[in-house]
Backbone as CSV, one residue per row, in Angstrom:
resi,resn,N_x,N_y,N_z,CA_x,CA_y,CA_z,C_x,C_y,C_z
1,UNK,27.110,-15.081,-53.963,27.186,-15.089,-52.494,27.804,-13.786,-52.021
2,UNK,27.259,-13.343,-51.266,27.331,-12.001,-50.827,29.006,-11.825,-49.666
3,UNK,30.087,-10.920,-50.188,31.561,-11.528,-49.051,31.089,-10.872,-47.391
4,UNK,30.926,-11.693,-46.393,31.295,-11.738,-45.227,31.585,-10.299,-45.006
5,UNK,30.902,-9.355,-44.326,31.614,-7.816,-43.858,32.801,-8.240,-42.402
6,UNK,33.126,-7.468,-41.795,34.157,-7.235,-40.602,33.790,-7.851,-39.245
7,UNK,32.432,-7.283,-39.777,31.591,-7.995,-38.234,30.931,-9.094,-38.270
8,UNK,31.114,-9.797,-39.751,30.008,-10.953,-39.478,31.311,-12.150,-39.013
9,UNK,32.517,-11.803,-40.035,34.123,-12.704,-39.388,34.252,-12.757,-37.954
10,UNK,33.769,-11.101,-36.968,33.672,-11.216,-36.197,33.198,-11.668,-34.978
11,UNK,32.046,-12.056,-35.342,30.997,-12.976,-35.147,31.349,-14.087,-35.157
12,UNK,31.977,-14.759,-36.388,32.697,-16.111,-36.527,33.556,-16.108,-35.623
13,UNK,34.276,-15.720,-35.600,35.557,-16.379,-34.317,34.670,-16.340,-32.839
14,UNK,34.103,-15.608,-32.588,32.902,-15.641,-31.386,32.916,-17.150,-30.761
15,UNK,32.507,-17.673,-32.429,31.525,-19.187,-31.965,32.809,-20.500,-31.552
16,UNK,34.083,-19.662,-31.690,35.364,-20.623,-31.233,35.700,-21.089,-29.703
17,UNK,36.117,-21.642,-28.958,36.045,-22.002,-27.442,37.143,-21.259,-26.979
18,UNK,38.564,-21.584,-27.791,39.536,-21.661,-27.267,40.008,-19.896,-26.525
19,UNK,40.625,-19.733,-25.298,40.956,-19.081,-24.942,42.379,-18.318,-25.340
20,UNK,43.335,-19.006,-25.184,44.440,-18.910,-25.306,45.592,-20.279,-24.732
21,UNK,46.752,-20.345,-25.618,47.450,-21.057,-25.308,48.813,-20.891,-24.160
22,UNK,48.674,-21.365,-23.440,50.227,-21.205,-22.205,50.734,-22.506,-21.700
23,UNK,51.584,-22.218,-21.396,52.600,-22.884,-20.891,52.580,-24.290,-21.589
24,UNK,52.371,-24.985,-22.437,51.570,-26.149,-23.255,50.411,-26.761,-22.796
25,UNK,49.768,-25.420,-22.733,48.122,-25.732,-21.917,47.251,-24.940,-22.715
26,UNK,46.053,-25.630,-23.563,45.285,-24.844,-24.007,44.081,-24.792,-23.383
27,UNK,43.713,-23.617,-22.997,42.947,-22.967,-21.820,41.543,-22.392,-22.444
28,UNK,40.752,-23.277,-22.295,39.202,-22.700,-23.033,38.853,-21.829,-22.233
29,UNK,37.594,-20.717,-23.570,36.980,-19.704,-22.538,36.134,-19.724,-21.579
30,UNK,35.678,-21.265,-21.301,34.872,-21.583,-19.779,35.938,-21.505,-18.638
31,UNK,36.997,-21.800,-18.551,37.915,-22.009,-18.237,38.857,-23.251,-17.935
32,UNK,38.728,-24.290,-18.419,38.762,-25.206,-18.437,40.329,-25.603,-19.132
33,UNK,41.205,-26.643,-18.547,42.443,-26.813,-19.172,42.501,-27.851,-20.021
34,UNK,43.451,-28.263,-21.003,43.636,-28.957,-21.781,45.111,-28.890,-22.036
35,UNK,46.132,-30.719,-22.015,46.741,-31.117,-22.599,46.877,-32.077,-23.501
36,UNK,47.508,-31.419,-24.594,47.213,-32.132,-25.910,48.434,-33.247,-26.290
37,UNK,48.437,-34.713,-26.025,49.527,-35.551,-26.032,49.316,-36.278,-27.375
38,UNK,50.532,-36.219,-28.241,50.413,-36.832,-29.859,51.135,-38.363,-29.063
39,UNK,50.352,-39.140,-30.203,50.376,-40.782,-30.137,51.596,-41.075,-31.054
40,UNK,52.513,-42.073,-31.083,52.903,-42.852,-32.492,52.111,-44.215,-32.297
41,UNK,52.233,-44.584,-33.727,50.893,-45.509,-34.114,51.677,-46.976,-33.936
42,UNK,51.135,-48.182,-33.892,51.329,-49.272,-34.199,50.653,-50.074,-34.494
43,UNK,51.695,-50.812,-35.645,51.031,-51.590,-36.536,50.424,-53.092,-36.661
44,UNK,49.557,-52.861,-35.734,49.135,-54.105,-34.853,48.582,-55.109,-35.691
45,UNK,48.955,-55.085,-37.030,48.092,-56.385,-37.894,49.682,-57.153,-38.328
46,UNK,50.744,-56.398,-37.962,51.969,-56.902,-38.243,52.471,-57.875,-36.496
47,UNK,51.475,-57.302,-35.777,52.281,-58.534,-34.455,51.796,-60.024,-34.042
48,UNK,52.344,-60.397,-33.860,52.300,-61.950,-33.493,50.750,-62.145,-32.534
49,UNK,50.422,-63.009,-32.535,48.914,-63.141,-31.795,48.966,-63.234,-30.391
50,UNK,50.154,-63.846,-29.754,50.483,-63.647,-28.357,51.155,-61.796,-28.428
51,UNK,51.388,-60.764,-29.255,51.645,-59.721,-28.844,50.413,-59.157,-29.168
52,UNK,49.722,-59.092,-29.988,48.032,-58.404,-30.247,47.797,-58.606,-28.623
53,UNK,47.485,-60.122,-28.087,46.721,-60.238,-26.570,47.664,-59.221,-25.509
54,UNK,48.813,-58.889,-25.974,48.913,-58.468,-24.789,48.813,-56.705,-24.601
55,UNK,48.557,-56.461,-26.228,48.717,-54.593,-26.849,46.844,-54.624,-26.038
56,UNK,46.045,-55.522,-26.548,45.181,-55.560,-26.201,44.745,-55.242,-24.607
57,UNK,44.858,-56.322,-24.131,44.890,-56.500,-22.692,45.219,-55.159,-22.063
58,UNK,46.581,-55.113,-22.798,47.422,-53.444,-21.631,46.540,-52.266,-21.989
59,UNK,45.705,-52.303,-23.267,45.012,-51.032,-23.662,43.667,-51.313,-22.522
60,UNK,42.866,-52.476,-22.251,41.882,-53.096,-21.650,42.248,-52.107,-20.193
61,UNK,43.461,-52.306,-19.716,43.746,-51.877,-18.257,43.749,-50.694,-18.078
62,UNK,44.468,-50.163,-19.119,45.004,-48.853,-19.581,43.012,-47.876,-19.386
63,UNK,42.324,-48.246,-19.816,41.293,-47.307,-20.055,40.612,-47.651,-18.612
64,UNK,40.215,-48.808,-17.719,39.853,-49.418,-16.932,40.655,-48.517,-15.430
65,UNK,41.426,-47.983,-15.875,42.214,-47.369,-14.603,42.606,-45.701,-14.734
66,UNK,41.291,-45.351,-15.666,41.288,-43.640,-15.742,39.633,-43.354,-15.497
67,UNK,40.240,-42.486,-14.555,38.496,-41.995,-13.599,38.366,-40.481,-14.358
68,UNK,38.682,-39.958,-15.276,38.596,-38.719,-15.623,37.900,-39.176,-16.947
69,UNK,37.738,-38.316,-17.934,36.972,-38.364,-19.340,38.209,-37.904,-20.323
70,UNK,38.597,-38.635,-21.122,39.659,-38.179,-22.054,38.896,-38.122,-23.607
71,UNK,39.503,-37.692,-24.395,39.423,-37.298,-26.232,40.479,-37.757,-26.588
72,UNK,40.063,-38.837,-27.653,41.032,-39.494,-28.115,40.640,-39.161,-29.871
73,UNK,41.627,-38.382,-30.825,41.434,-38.270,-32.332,42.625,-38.551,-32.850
74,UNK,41.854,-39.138,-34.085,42.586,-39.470,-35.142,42.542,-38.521,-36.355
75,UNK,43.170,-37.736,-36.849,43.351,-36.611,-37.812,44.526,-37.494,-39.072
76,UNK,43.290,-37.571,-39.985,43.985,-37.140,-41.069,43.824,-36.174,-41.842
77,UNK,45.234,-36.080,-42.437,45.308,-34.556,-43.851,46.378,-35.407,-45.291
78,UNK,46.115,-34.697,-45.933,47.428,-34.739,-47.298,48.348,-35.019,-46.690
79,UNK,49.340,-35.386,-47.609,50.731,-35.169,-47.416,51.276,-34.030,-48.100
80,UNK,51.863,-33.153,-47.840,52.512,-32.214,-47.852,53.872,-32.638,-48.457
81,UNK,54.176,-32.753,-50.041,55.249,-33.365,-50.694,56.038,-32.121,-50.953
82,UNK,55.606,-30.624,-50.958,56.584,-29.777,-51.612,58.129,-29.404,-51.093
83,UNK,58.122,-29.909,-49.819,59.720,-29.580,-49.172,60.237,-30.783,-49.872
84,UNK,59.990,-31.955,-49.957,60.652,-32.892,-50.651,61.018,-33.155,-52.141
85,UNK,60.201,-32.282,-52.698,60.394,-32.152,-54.023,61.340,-30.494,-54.649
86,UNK,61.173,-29.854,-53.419,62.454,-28.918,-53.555,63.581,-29.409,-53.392
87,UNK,63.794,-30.472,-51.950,64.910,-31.059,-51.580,65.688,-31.517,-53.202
88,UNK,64.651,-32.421,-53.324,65.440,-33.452,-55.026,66.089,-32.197,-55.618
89,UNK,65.311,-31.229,-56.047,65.254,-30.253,-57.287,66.920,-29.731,-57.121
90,UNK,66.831,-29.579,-55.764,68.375,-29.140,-55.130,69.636,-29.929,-55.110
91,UNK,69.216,-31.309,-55.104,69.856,-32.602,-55.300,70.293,-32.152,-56.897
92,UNK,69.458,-32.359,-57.546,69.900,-31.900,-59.083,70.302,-31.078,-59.527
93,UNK,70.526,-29.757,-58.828,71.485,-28.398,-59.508,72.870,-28.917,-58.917
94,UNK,73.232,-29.944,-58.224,74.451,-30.213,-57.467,75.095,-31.273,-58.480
95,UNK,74.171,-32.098,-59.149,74.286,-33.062,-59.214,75.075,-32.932,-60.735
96,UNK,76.089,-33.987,-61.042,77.229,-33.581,-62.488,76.374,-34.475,-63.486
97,UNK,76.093,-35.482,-62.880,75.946,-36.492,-64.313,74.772,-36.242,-64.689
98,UNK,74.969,-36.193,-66.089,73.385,-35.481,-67.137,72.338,-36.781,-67.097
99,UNK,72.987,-38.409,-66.885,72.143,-39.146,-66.729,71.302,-39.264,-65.367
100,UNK,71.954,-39.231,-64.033,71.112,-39.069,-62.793,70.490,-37.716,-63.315
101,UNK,70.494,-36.836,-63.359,69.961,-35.498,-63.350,68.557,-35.681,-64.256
102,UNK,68.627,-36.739,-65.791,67.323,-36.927,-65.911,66.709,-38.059,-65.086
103,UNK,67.495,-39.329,-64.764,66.464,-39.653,-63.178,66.205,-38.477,-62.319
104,UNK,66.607,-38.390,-61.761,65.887,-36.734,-61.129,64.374,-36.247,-61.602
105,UNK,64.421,-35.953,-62.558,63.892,-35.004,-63.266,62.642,-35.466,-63.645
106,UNK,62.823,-37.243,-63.926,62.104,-38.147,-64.189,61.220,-38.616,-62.926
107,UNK,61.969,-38.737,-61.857,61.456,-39.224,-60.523,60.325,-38.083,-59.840
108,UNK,60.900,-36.835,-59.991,60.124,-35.737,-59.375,59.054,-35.552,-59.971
109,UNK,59.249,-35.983,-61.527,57.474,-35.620,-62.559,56.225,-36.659,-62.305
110,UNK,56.948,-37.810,-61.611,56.152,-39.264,-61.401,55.776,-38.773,-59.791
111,UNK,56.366,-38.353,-58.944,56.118,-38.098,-57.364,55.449,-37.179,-57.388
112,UNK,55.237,-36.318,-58.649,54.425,-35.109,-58.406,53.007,-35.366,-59.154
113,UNK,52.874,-36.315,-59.955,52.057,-36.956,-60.680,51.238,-37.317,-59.867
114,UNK,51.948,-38.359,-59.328,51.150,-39.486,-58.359,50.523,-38.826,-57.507
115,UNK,51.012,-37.533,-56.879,49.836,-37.049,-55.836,49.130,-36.461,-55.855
116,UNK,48.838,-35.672,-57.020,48.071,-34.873,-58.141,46.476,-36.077,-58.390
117,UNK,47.059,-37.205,-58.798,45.815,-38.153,-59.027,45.798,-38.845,-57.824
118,UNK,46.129,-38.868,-56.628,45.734,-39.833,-55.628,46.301,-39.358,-54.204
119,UNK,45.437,-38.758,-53.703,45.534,-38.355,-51.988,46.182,-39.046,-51.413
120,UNK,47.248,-38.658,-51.068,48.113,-39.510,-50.097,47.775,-38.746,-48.507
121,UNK,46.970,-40.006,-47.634,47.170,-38.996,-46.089,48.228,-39.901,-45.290
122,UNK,47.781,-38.872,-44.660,48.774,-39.572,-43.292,47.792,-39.467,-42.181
123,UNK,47.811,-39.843,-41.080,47.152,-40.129,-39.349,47.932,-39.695,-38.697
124,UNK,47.456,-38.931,-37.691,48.458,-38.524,-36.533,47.508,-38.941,-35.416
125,UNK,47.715,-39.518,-34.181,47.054,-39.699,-33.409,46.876,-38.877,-31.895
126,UNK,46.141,-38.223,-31.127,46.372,-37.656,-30.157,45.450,-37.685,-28.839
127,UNK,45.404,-37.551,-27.785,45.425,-38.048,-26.531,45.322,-36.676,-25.701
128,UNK,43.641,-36.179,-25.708,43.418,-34.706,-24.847,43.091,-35.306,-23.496
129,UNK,43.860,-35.036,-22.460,43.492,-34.513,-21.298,42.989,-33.432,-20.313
130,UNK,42.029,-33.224,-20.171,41.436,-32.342,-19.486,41.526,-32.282,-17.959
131,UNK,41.341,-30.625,-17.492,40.821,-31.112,-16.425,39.740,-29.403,-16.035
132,UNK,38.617,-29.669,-15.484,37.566,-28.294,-15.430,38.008,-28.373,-13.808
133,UNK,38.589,-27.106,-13.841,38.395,-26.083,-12.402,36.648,-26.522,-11.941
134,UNK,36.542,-25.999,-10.628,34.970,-25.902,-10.247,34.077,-24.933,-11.286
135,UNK,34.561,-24.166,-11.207,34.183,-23.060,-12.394,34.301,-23.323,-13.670
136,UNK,34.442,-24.296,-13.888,34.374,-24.928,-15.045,34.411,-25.762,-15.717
137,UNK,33.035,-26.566,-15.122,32.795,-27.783,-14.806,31.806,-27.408,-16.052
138,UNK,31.683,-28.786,-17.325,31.197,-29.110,-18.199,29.677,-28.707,-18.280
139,UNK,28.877,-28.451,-18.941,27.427,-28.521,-19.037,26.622,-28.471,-19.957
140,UNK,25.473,-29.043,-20.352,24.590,-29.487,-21.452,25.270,-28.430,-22.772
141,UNK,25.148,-27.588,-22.263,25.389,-26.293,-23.417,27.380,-26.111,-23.831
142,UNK,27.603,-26.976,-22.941,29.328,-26.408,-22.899,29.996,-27.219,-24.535
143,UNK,31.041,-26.863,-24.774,31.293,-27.718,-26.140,31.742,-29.330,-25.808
144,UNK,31.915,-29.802,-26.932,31.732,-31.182,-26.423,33.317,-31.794,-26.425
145,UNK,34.354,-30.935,-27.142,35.729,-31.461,-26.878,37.107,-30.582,-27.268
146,UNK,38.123,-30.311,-27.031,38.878,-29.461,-27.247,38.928,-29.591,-28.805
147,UNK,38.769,-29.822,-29.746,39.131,-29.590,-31.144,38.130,-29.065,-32.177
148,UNK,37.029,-28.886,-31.003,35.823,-27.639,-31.779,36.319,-26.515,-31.745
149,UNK,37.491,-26.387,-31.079,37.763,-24.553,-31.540,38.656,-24.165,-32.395
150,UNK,39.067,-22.993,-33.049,40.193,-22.424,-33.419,40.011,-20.977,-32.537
151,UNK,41.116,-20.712,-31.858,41.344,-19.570,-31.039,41.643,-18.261,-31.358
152,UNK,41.480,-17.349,-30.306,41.233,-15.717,-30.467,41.381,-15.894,-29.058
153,UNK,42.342,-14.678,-28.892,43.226,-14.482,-27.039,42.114,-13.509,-26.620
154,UNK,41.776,-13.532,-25.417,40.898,-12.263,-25.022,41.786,-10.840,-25.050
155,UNK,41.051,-9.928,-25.855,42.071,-8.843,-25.674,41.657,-7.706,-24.746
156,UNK,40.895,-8.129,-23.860,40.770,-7.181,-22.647,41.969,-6.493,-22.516
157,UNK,42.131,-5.537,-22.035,43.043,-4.836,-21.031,42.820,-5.371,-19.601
158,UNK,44.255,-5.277,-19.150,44.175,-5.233,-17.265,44.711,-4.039,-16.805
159,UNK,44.255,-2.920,-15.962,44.580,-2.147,-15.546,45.324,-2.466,-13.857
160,UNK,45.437,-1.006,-13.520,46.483,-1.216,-12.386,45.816,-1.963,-11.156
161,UNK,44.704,-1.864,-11.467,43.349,-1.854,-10.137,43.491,-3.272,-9.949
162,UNK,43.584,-4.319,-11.228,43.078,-5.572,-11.187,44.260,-6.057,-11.342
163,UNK,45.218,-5.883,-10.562,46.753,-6.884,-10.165,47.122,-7.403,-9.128
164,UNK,45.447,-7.546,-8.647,45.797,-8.270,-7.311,44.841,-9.401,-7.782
165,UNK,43.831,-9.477,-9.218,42.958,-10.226,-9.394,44.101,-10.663,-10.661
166,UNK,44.858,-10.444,-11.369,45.969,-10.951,-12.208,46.428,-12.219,-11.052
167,UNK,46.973,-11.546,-9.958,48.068,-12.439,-9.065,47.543,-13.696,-8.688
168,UNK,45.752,-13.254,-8.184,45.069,-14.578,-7.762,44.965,-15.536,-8.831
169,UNK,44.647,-15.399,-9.948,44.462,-15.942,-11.436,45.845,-16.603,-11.543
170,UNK,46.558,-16.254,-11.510,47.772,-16.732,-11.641,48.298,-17.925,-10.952
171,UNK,48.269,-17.268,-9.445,48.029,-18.830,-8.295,47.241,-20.053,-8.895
172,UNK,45.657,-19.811,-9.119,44.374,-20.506,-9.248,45.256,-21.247,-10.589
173,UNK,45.943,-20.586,-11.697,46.341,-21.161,-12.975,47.464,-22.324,-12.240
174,UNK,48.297,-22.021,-11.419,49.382,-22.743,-11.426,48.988,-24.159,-10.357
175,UNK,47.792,-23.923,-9.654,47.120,-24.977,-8.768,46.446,-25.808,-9.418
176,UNK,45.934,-25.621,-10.655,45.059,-25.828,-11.856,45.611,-27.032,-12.896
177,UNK,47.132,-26.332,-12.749,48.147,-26.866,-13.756,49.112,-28.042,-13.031
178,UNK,48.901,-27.691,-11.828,49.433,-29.175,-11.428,48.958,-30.214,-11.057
179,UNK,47.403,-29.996,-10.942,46.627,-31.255,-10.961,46.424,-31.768,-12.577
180,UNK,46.238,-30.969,-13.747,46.057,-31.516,-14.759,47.704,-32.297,-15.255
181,UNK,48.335,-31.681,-14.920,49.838,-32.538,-14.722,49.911,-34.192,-14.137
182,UNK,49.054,-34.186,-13.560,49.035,-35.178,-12.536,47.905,-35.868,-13.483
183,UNK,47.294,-35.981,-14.476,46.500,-37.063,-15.050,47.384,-37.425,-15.897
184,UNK,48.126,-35.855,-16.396,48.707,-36.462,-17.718,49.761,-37.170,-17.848
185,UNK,50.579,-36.809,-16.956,51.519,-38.045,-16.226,51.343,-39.282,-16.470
186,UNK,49.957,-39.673,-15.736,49.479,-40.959,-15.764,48.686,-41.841,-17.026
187,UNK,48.568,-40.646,-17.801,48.191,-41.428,-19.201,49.084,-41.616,-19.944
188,UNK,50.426,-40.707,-20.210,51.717,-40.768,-20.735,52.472,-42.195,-20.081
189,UNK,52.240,-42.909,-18.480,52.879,-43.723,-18.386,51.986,-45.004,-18.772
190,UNK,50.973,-44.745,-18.461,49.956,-45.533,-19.436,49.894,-45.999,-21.137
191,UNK,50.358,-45.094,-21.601,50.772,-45.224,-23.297,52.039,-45.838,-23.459
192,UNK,53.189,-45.468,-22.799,54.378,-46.346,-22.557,54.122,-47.582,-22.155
193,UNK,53.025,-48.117,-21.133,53.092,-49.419,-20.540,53.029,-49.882,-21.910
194,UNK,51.440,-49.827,-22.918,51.490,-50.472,-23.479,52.634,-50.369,-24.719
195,UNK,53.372,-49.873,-24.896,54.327,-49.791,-26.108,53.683,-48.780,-27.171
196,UNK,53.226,-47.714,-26.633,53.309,-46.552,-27.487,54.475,-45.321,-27.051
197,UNK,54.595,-44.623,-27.973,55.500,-43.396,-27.928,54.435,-42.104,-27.849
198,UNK,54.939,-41.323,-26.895,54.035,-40.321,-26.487,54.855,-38.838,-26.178
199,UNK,54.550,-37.582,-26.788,54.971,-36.481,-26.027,54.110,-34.983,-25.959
200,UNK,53.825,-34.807,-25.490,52.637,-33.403,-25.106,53.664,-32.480,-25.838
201,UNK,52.346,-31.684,-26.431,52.535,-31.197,-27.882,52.951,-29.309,-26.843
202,UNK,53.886,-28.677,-27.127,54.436,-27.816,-26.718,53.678,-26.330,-27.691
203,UNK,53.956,-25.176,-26.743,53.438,-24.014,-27.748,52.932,-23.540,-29.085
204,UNK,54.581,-24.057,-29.506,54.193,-23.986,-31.141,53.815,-24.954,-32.005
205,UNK,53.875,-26.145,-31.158,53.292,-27.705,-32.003,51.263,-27.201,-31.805
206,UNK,51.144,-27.020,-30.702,49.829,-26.368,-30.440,49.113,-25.389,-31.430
207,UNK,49.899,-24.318,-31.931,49.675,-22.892,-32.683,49.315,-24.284,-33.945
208,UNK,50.441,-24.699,-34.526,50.536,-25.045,-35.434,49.286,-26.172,-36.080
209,UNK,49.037,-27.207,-34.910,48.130,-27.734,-35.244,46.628,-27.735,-35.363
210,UNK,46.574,-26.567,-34.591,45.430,-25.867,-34.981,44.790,-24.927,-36.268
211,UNK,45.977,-24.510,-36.723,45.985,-23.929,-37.411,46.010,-24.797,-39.293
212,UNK,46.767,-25.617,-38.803,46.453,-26.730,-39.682,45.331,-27.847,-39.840
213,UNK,44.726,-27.750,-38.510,43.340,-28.358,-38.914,42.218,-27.790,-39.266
214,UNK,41.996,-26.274,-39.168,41.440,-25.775,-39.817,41.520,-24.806,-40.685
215,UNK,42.791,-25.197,-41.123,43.204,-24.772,-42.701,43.420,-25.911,-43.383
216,UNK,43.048,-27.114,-43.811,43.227,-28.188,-44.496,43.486,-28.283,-45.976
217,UNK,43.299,-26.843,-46.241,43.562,-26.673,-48.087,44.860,-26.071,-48.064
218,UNK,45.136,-25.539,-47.167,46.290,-24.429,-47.230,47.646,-25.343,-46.707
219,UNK,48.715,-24.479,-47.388,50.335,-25.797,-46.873,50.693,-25.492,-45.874
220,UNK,51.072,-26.866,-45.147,51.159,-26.647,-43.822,52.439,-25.455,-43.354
221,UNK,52.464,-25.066,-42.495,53.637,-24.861,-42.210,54.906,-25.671,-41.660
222,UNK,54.588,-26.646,-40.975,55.776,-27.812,-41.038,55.038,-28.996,-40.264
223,UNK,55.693,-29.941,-40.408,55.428,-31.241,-40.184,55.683,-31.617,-38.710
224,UNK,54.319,-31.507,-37.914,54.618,-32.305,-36.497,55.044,-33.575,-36.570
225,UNK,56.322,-33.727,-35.607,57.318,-34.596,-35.617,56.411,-35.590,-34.995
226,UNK,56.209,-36.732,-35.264,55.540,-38.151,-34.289,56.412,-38.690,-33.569
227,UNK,55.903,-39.271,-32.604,56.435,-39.696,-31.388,57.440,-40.672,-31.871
228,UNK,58.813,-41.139,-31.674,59.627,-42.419,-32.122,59.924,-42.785,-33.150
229,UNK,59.933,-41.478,-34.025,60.636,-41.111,-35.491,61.590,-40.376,-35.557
């Protein structure tokens, strides 16, 4: 297989949506906004049958009383055991007694075993809210949800000329950002009604999870915290 030259990579990132990330808003290149709210999960085969009817029911209302179009994913990956198996390793240079130290030693070869022969994932759950400016309003050809992209910032220049078209952009962003505020609000109190834990994923939870979903072989860089852990 012939390696990829400069321009064909270049080409590749092309076919990505994402614009750039601000303020915990990821901003596609149609122009279009996106907040990205992580779920914690529940374990609804563990509740009582009068609490199923009512997780039920509140989810029933919950979707029944949103006039917008939301993305709802479930991502799984590995587990990522190597900070924990440094942790032990560190446990054991501390540690005096020669008998814990081969538990140790013993425990870490079986934890490292075990995931070697058997994928351990995990689920994270998350909750995109959108909202398209007029100008950037969805269409046959447009992508179909915020997690088709991995991002590349436009690296235009702005010169002195266009700082009165910076300033308007800026307004239009912050008029933009408080109506998409205003759904997400309401799906965040919506996830609380029914007894979920919810918090919109900030700058670097953003960088990060992108970057981790489409690097899925590679170690993460750290572990997004879930909601009510």
């Amino acid at each position: 297989m012939p390696i990829p030259s400069k321009q064909d990579a270049g080409n590749s990132l092309d076919l990505v949506d994402i614009k750039e990330i601000k303020d915990n808003v990821v901003i596609m290149k149609n122009g279009s906004m996106h907040h990205i709210i992580m779920v914690g999960g529940v374990n609804f085969a563990l509740k009582s049958e009068s609490e199923q009817t009512i997780i039920t029911q509140g989810y029933q209302n919950f979707l029944n009383g949103i006039s917008f179009p939301l993305q709802i994913i479930i991502h799984s990956r590995k587990v990522n055991i190597e900070a924990y198996i440094a942790t032990l390793r560190s446990r054991r240079e501390v540690e005096q007694s020669p008998i814990l130290q081969n538990q140790i030693d013993e425990y870490i070869n079986f934890i490292d075993g075990f995931v070697k022969k058997n994928a351990i994932m995990e689920k994270a759950f998350f909750v995109v809210v959108p909202f398209y400016p007029l100008s950037a309003l969805p269409s046959k050809k447009s992508s179909s949800g915020v997690f088709s992209f991995l991002g590349k910032k436009d690296t235009k220049t702005t010169g002195a000329n266009n700082k009165g078209v910076d300033e308007e952009g800026e307004i239009a962003f912050r008029d933009n950002l408080a109506q998409l505020t205003q759904r997400t609000t309401q799906i965040m109190n919506g996830l609380i009604t029914i007894g979920l834990d919810a918090e919109i994923l900030k700058n670097e939870q953003l960088v990060e999870l992108f970057y981790n979903f489409y690097n899925p072989q590679t170690i993460e860089q750290k572990k997004i915290a879930v909601p009510g852990t």
